[in-house]
VMD Tcl script that draws the C-alpha trace (Angstrom):
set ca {
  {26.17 -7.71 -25.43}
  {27.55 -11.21 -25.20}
  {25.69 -13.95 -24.23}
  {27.08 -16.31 -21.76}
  {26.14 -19.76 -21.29}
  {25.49 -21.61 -17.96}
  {24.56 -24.71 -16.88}
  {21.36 -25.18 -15.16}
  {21.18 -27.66 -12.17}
  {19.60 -31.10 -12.49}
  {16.19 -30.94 -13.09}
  {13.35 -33.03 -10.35}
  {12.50 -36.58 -11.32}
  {9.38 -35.68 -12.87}
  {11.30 -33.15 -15.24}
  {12.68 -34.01 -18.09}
  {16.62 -33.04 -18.15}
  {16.96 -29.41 -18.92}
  {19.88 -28.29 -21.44}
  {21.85 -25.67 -20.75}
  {20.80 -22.18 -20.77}
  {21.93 -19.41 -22.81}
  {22.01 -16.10 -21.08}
  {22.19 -12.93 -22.91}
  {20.11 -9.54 -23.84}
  {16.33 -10.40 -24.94}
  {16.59 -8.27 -27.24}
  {12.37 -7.99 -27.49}
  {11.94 -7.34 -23.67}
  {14.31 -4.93 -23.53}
  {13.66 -2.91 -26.65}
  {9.72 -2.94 -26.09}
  {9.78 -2.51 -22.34}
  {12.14 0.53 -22.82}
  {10.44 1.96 -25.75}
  {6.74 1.92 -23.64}
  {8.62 3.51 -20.98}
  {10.29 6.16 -23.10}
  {7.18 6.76 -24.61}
  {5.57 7.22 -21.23}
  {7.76 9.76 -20.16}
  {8.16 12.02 -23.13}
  {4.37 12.37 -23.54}
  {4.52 13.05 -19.76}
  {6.90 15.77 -20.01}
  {6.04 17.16 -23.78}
  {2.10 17.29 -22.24}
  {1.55 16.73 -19.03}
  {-1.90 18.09 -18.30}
  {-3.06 15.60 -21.50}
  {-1.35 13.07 -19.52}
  {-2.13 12.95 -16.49}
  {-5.92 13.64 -17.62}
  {-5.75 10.20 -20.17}
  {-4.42 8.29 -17.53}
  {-6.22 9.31 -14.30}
  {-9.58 8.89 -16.74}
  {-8.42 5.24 -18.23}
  {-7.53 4.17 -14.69}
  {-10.81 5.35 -12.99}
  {-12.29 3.42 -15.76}
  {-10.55 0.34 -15.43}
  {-10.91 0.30 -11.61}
  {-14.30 0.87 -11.10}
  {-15.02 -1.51 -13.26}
  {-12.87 -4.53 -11.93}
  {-12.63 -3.88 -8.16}
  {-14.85 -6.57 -7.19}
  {-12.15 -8.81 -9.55}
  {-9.38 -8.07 -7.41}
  {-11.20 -8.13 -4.41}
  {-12.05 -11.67 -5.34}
  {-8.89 -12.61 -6.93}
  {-6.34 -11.67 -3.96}
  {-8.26 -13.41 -1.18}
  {-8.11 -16.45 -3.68}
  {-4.50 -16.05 -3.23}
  {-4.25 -16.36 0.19}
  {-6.35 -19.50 0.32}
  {-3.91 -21.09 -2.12}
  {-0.61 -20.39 -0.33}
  {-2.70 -21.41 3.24}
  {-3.70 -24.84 1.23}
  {-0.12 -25.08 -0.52}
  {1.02 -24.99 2.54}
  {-0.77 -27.22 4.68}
  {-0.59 -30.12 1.92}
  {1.69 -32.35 1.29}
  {2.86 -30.25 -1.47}
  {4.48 -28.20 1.07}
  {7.33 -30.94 1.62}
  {8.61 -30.16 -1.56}
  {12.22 -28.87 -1.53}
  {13.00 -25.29 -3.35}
  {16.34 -27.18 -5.20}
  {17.95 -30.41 -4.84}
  {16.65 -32.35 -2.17}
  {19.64 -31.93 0.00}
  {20.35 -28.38 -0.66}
  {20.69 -25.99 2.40}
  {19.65 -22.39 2.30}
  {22.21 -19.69 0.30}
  {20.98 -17.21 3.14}
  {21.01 -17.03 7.14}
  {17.25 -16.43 8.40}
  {18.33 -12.90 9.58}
  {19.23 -12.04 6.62}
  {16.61 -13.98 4.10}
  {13.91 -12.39 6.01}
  {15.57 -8.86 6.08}
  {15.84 -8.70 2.64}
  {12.35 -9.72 1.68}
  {10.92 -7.59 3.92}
  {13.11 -4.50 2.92}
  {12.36 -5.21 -0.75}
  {8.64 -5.82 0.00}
  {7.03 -2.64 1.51}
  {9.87 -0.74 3.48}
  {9.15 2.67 2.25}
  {4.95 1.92 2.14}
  {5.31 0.65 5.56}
  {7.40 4.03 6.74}
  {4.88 6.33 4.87}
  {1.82 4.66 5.46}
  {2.33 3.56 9.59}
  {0.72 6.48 11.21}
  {-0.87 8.18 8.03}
  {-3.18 5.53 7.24}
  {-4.41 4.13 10.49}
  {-5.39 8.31 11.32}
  {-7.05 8.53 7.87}
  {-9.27 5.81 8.70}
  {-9.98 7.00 11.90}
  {-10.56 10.85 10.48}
  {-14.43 11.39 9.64}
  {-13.21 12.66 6.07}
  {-11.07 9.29 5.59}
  {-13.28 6.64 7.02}
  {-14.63 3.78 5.55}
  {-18.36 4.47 4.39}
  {-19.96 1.76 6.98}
  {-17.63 3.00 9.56}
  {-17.71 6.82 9.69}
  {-20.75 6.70 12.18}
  {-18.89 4.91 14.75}
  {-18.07 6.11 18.10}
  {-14.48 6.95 18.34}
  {-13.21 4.46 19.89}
  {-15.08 2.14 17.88}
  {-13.74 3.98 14.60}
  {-10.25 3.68 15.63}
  {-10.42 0.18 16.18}
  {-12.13 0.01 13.12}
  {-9.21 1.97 11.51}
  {-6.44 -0.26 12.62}
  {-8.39 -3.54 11.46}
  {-8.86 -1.81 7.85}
  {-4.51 -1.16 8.19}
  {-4.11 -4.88 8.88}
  {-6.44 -5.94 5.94}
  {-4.36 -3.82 3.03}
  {-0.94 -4.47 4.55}
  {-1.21 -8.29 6.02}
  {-1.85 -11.87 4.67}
  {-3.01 -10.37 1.73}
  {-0.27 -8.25 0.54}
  {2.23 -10.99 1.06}
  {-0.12 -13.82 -0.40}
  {0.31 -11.89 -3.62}
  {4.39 -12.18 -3.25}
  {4.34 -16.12 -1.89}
  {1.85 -16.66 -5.43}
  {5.04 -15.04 -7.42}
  {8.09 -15.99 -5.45}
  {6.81 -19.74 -5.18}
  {6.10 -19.72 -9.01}
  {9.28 -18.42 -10.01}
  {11.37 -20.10 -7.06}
  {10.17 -23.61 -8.19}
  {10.78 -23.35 -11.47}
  {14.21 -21.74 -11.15}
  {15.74 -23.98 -8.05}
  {13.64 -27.05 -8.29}
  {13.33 -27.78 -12.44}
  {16.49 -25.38 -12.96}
  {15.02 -22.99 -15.69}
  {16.12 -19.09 -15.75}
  {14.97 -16.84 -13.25}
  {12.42 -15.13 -15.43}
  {8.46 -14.99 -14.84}
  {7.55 -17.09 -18.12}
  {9.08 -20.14 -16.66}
  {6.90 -20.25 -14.17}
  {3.89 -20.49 -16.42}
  {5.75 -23.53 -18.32}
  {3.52 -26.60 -17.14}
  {0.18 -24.34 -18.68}
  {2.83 -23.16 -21.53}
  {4.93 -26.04 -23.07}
  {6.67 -25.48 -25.72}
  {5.49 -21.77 -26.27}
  {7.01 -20.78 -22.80}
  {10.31 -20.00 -25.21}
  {8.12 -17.77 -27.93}
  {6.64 -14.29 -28.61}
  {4.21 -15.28 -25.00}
  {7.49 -15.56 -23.21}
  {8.26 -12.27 -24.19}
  {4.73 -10.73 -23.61}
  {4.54 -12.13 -20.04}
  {8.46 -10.53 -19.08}
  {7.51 -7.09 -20.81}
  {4.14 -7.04 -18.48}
  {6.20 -7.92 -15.72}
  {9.32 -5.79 -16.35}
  {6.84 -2.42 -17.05}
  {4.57 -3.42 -14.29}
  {7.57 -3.53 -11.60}
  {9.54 -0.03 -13.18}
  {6.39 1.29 -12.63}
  {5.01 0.01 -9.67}
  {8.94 0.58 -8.10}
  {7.99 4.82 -9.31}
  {5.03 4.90 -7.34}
  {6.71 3.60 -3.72}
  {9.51 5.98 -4.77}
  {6.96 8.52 -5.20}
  {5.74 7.75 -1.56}
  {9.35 8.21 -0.54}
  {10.86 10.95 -1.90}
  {7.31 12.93 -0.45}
  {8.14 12.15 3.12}
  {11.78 12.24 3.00}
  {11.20 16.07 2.08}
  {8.60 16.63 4.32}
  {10.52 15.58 7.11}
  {13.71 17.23 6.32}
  {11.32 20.43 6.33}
  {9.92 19.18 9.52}
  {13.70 19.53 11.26}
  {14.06 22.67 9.41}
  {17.04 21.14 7.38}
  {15.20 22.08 3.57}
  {11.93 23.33 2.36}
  {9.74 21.29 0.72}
  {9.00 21.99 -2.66}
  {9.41 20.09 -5.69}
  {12.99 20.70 -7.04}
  {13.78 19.81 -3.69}
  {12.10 16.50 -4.12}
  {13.67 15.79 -7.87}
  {17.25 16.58 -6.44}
  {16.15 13.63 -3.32}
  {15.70 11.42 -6.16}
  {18.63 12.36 -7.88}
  {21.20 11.73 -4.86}
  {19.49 8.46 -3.73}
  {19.09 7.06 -7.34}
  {23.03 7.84 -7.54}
  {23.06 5.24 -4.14}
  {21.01 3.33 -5.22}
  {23.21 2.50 -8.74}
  {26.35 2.22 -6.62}
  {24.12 -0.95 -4.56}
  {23.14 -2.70 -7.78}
  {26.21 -2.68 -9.11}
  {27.80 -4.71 -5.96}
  {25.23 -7.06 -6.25}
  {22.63 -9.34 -3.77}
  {25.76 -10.25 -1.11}
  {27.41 -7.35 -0.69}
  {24.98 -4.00 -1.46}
  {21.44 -5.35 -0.98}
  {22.30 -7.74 1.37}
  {23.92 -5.17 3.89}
  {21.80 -2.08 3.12}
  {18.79 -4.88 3.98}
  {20.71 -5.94 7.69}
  {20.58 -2.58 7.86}
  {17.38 -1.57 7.31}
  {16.30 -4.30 10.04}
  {18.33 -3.28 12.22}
  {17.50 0.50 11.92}
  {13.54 -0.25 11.60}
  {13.46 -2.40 15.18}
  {15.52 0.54 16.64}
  {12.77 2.77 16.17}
  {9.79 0.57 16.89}
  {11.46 -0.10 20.19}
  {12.08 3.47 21.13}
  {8.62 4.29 19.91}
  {7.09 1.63 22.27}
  {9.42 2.56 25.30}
  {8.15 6.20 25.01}
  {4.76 5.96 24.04}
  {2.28 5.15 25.82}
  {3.91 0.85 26.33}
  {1.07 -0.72 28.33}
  {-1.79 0.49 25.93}
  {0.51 -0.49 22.93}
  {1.06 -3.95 24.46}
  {-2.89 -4.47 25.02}
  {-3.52 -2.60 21.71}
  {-1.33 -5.55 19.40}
  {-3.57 -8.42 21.17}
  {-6.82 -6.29 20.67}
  {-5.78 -5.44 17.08}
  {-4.63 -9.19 16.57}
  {-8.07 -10.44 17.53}
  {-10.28 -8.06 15.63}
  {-8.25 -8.80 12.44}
  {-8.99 -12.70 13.24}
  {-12.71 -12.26 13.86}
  {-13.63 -10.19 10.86}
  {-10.88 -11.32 8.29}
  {-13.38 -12.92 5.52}
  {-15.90 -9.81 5.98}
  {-13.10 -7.36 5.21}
  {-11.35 -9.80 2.92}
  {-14.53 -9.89 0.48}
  {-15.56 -5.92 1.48}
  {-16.74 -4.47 -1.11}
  {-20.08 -2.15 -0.13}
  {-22.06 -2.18 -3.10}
  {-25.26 -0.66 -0.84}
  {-22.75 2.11 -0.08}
  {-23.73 3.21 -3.87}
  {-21.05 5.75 -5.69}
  {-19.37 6.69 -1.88}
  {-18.52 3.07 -1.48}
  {-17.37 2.42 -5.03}
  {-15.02 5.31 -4.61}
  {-13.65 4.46 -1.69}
  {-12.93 0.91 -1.89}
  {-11.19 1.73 -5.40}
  {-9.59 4.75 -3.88}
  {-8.07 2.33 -0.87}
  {-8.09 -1.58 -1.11}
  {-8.13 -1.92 -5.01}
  {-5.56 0.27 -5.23}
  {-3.68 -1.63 -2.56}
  {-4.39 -5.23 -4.28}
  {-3.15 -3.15 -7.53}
  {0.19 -1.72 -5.96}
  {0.91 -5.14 -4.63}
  {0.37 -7.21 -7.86}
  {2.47 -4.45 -9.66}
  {5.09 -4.62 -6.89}
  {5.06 -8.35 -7.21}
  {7.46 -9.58 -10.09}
  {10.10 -7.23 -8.56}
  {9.40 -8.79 -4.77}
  {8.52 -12.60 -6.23}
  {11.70 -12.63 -8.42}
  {13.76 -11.47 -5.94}
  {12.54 -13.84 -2.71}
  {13.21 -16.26 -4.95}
  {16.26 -15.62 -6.21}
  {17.35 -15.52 -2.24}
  {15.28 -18.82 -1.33}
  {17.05 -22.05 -2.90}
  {17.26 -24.47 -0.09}
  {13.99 -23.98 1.77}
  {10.67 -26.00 1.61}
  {7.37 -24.82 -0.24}
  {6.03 -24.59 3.65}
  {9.12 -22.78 4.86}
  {8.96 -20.54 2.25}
  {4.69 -19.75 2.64}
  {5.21 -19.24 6.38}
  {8.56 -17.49 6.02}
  {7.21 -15.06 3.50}
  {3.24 -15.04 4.54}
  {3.01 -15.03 8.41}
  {6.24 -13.47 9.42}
  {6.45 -9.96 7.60}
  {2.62 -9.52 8.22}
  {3.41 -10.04 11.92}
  {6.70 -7.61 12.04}
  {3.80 -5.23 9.62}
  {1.40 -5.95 12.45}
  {3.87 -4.99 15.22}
  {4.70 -1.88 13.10}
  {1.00 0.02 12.50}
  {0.43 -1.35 15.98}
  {2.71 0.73 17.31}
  {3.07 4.05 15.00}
  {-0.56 4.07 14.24}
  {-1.35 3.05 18.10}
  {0.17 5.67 19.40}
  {-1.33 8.32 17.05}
  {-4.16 7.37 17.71}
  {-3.81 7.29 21.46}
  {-3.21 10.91 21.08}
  {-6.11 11.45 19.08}
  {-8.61 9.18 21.09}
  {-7.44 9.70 24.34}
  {-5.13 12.89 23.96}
  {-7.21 15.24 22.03}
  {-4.93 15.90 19.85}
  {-6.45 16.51 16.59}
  {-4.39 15.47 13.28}
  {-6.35 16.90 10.65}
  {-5.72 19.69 8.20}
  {-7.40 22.91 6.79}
  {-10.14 20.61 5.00}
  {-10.03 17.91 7.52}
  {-7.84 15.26 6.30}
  {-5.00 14.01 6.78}
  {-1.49 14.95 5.48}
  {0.00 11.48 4.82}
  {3.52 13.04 4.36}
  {3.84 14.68 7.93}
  {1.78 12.27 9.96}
  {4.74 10.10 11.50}
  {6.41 13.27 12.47}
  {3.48 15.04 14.01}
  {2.73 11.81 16.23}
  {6.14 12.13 17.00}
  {6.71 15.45 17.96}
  {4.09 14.26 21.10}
  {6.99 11.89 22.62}
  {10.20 12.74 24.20}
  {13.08 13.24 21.55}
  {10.71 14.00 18.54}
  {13.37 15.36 16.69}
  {15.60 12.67 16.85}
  {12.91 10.05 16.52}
  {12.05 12.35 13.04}
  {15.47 12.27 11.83}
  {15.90 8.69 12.30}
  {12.69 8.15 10.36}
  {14.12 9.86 7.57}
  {17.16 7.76 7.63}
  {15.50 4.66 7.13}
  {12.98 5.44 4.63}
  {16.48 6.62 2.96}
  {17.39 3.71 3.09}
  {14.60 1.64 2.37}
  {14.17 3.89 -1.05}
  {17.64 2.74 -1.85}
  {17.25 -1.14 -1.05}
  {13.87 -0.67 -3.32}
  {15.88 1.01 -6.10}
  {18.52 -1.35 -6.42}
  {17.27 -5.09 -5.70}
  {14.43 -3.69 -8.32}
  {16.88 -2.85 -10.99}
  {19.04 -6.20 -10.22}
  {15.37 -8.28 -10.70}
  {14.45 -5.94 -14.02}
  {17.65 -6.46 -15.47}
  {17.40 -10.41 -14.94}
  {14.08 -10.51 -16.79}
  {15.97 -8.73 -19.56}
  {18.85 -10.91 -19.34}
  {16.36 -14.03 -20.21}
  {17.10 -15.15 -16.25}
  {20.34 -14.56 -16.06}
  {20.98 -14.59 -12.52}
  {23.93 -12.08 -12.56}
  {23.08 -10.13 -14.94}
  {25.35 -7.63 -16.66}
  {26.62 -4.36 -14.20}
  {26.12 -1.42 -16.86}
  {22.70 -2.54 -17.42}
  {21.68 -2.94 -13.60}
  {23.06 0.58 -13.74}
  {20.97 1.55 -16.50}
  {17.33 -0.08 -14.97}
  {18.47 1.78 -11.58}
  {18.58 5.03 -13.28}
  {15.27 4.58 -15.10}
  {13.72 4.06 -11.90}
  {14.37 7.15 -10.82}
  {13.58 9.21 -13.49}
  {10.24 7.98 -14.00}
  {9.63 8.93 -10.51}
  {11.26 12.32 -10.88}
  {9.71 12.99 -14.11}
  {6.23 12.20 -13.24}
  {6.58 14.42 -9.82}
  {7.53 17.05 -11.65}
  {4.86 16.90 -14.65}
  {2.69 16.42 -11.84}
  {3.45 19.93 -10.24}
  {3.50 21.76 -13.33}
  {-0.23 20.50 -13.81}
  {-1.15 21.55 -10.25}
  {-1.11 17.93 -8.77}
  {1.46 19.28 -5.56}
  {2.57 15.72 -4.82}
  {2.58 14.62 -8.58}
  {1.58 10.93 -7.67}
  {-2.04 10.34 -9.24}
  {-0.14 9.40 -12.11}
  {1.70 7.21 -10.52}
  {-0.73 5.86 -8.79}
  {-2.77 5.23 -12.21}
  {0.23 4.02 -13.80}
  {0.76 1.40 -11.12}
  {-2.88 -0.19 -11.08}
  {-3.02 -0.10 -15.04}
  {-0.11 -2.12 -14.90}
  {-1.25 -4.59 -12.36}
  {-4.51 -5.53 -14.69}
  {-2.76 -8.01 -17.20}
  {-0.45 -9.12 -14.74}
  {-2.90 -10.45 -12.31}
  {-4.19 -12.74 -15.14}
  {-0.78 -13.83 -15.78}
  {-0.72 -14.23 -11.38}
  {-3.74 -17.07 -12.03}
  {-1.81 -18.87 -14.63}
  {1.03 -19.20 -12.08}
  {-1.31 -20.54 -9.48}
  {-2.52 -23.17 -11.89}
  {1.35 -23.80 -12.88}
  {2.45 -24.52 -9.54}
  {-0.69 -26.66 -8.83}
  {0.13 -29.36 -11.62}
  {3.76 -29.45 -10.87}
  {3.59 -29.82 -7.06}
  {0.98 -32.14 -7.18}
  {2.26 -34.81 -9.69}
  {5.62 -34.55 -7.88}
  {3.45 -35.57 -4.64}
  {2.01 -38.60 -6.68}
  {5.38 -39.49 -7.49}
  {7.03 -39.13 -3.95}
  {4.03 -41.28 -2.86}
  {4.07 -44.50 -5.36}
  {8.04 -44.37 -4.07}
  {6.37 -44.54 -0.45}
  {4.66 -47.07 -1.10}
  {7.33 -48.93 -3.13}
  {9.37 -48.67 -0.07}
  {6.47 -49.37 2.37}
  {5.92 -52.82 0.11}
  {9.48 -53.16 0.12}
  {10.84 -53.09 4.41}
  {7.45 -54.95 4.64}
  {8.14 -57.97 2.76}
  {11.82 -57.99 4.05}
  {10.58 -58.36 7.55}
  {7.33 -60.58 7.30}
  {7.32 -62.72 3.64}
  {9.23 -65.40 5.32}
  {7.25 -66.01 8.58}
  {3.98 -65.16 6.59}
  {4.30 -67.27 3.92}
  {5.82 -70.11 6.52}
  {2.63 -69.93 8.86}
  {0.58 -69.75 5.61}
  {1.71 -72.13 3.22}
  {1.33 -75.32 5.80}
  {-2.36 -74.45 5.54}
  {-2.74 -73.63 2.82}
  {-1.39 -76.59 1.03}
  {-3.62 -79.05 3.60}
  {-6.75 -77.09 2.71}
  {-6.03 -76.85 -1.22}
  {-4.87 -80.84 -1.05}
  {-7.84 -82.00 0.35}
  {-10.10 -80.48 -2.44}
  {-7.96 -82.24 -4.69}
  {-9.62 -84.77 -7.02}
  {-9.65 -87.93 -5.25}
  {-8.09 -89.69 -7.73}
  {-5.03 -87.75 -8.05}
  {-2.74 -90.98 -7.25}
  {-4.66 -92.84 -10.40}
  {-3.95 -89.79 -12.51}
  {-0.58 -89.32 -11.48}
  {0.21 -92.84 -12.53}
  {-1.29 -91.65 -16.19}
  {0.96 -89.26 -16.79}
  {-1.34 -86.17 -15.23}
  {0.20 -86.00 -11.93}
  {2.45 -82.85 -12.72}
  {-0.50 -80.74 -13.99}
  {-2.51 -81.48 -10.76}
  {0.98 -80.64 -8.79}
  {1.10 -77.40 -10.91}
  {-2.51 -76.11 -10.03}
  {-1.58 -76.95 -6.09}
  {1.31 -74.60 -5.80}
  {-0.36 -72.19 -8.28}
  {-3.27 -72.24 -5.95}
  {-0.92 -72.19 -2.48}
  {0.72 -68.89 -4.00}
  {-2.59 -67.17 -4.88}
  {-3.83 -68.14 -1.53}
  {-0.03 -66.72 -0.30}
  {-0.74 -63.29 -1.93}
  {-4.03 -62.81 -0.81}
  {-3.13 -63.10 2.72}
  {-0.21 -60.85 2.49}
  {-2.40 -58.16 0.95}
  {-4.78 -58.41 3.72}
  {-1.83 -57.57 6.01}
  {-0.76 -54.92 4.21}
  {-3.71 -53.52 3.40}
  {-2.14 -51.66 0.24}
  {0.23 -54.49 -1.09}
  {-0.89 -55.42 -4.49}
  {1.57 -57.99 -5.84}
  {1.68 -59.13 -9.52}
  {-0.17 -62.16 -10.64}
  {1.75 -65.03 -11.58}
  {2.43 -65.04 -15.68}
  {0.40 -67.73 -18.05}
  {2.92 -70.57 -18.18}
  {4.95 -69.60 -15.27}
  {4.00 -72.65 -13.67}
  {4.15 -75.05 -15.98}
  {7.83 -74.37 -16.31}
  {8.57 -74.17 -12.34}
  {8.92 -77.15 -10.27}
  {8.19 -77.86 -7.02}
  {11.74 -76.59 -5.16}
  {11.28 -73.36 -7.72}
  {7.84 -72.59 -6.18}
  {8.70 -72.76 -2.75}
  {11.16 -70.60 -2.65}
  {9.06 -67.98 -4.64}
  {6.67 -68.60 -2.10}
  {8.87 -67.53 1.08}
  {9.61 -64.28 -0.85}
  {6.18 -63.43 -3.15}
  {8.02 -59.73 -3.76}
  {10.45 -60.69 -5.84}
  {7.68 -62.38 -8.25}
  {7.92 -59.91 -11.12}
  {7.44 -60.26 -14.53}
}
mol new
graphics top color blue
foreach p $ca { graphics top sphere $p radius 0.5 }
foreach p [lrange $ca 0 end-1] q [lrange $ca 1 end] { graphics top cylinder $p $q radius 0.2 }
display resetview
């Protein structure tokens, strides 16, 4: 493939100028990321009982022993965006300082939130919140609860996995990857993010370690919400009584919307994603409105403030849960639930990060934090409020009992059993499985146009047939694994992908830290910078309005007071030939006296001393007119 060359923008002022970058196939991330994936696949389909065993064991292994690290690491992230963003650092422009943003807000915050956790949000908005709630499901401190108790409970748990944590992970990314891309003007690729801890190596064999983690992480993370999808688009076209659910069925869903999916990438971020993303939006608020309207409204309307207010009081106990009193039943389920969430979400998030940033040039650090952080976990808010409110109205208050044969609850029917209890089920069902259509398609294609730009050493349009190529991978791990899955008796076929997706996440998160400490250094010596020229400017309008009457008022005095202490027989002397010495140290003294007092007015003004011999060589008219304007004294 050949490379084409583009110019990068002009780099900050505390960058030095950045020469112009060479796009074109990495020939290391692409061969090694494809060869691990091919790899995972063929042993996957050549022996998939071996398989899934080896990874499901390896995964349990890994998890169990590093929850408490991602428990730990993930609320660190949200501190640092929160801090980031109240700072100063959060002036900071993503670009040129006078750039405006590429994208409307409609749109910028359509497509982030489309490519961030459409499908998870679909699958997961009345599945998770009953899960909680179900004794089988709930959280080991919170399965002796009264009901209503448990369900608030429930709800609270939904906000920790899917709120500021989830998209702190994606601002730690996007921020990274955004700054060094639209503010220094490097390629849109992870390692350039980590080149202020990197240097010169940024552009080696690390480089290419850090986009391979990245690219494998996000194909595979990408599998598992695909997974998610493909299970409840067939379970609710079995629901309607359009097809019956069973695998093949499920393979040829992945087929036909892999097929849409290509045809997206290919068009590109303003045509394909960008529409399919409006959209989405547009689709998604169409059925949370119709939900709320008829459901039960009032309760929903108290239930969002309730749920709002619970998630406030007991964020930093759920934020560092972790029940290690809980013994073997906690470790399981905080593995089986929030690590695998903080794992999902750090696997997710060099397909999300890459791709908010490619869409954010023009907006401010803090635009960008609260943009990305508070808005989407409100809308996500707004969303379990309502689908997992109102299942779990009917539970609480309507008797209606979710659970299955062996008391749980079936994650890939739940929306459409809580919404066969409202008026126009069906049609609320069928639009349901329209969107998460869509939103598999929108996942599919922005995360083979960010894959293929990793490849593409940052190329931010990277070639079409390869897009193509990344798009179709997608889906076949998905299909592939689902299938392997069944033939091993795993029905659903996604503990593999789930293992898959958390293994991934592991070496990435480390990489996630290095990125924090990245866009610390940068940000803040920019702030130094932006604050000496403050004060340059501050010293600057100050001594333009006041040197003149200052150093009037002052210089009267202080000549009188400096005269006076003036040998006494300064006339004698001056008729010796010493006169102009003694007239030397009285205007060096007046100015010292000049730039002390205009400090103290100041308080911050610190104005150079005058130089050795400076005097000597002015006379008198010389001094006083450095004395009515001490600023200009430099050396």
């Amino acid at each position: 493939m050949t490379a084409s060359t583009a110019q990068s923008p002009p780099s900050s002022s505390t960058d030095e100028p950045v020469p112009p970058v060479s796009y074109g196939l990495s020939k290391p991330v692409f061969l090694v990321s494809a060869g691990i994936i091919l790899v995972s696949v063929v042993f996957a389909l050549l022996l998939p009982g071996v398989f899934n065993e080896a990874i499901s064991t390896l995964n349990t292994t890994v998890v169990s022993s590093i929850g408490w690290y991602y428990v730990l690491a993930v609320t660190g992230f949200v501190a640092f965006a929160i801090v980031l963003a109240v700072s100063r650092m959060g002036e900071i422009r993503l670009g040129k300082d006078g750039d405006e943003p590429e994208f409307s807000i409609f749109s910028w915050f359509a497509m982030l939130f489309a490519a961030g956790m459409g499908i998870g949000l679909v699958f997961w908005g009345a599945a998770e919140p009953l899960t909680f709630y179900s004794e089988a499901g709930a959280p080991p401190n919170a399965a002796s609860l009264p009901d209503p108790d448990r369900a608030e409970r429930a709800l609270g748990q939904t906000f920790l996995h899917w709120g500021l944590h989830a998209w702190a992970i994606y601002v730690v990314v996007g921020l990274a990857v955004a700054y060094a891309v639209h503010r220094k003007g490097r390629p849109v690729s992870i390692r350039w993010a980590l080149e202020p801890v990197l240097g010169k190596r940024t552009d080696s064999w690390i480089g290419d370690l850090i986009d391979i983690i990245a690219l494998v992480g996000t194909l595979f993370g990408i599998a598992t919400s695909l997974g998610f999808g493909v299970n409840q688009i067939a379970a609710g076209l079995d629901h309607l009584g359009v097809l019956p659910n069973s695998t093949t069925v499920q393979v040829v869903i992945i087929a036909v919307v892999t097929i849409l999916a290509t045809l997206s990438a290919a068009t590109g971020v303003d045509k394909g994603i960008k529409i399919l993303s409006n959209l989405n939006m547009g689709l998604a608020a169409l059925l949370l409105i119709t939900v709320l309207i008829l459901g039960p409204t009032l309760f929903l309307l108290r239930d969002v403030v309730s749920n709002i207010g619970y998630y406030l009081q007991n964020f930093l106990q759920l934020a560092f849960q972790t029940l290690p009193f809980r013994g073997e039943e906690g470790a399981t389920w905080i593995n089986g639930w929030t690590t695998f969430y903080w794992g999902w979400w750090i696997s997710w998030s060099p397909f999300v990060g890459v791709f908010i940033a490619r869409i954010s040039k023009g907006r401010t650090v803090r635009e960008f934090i609260l943009g990305v952080l508070l808005v989407p976990t409100a809308l996500t808010f707004l969303w379990f409020t309502i689908m997992g409110g109102t299942a779990l109205y009917e539970a609480v208050l309507g008797g209606v009992d979710f659970t299955n044969a062996e008391g749980g609850i079936d994650a890939n029917t739940a929306l459409f059993d809580t919404f066969s209890h409202l008026p126009a089920g069906a049609l609320l069902s069928g639009i349901a499985v329209l969107l998460v259509s869509i939103f598999f398609i929108t996942s599919a294609d922005s995360g083979a146009f960010v894959i293929d730009m990793i490849a593409h050493k940052g190329d931010p349009n990277p070639p079409r047939i390869t897009r193509i190529f990344w798009a179709c991978t997608s889906g076949l791990i998905a299909a592939s694994l689902i299938w392997v899955g069944s033939l091993s008796g795993e029905a659903s076929g996604m503990t593999a992908l789930r293992s898959l997706a958390l293994l991934s996440a592991l070496p990435f998160s480390v990489v996630m830290i290095g990125m924090c400490i990245s866009l610390w250094r940068s940000l803040a010596r920019e702030v130094k910078v932006i604050e000496r020229l403050e004060l340059r400017l501050r010293q600057r309008e100050f001594m333009e309005r006041y040197s003149e009457e200052i150093a009037d008022q002052v210089e009267a005095k202080v000549e009188e007071k400096v005269a006076s202490e003036m040998d006494e027989q300064f006339e004698s002397r001056l008729e010796d030939g010493f006169g102009q010495q003694f007239q030397d140290q009285l205007d060096q003294r007046v100015h010292e006296q000049v730039v002390e007092h205009l400090s103290t007015y100041t308080g911050e003004i610190q104005l150079p001393p005058v130089e050795d011999g400076e005097a000597e060589r002015a006379d008198e008219g010389h001094v006083r007119r450095r004395l009515r304007n001490p600023f200009t004294r430099q050396s």
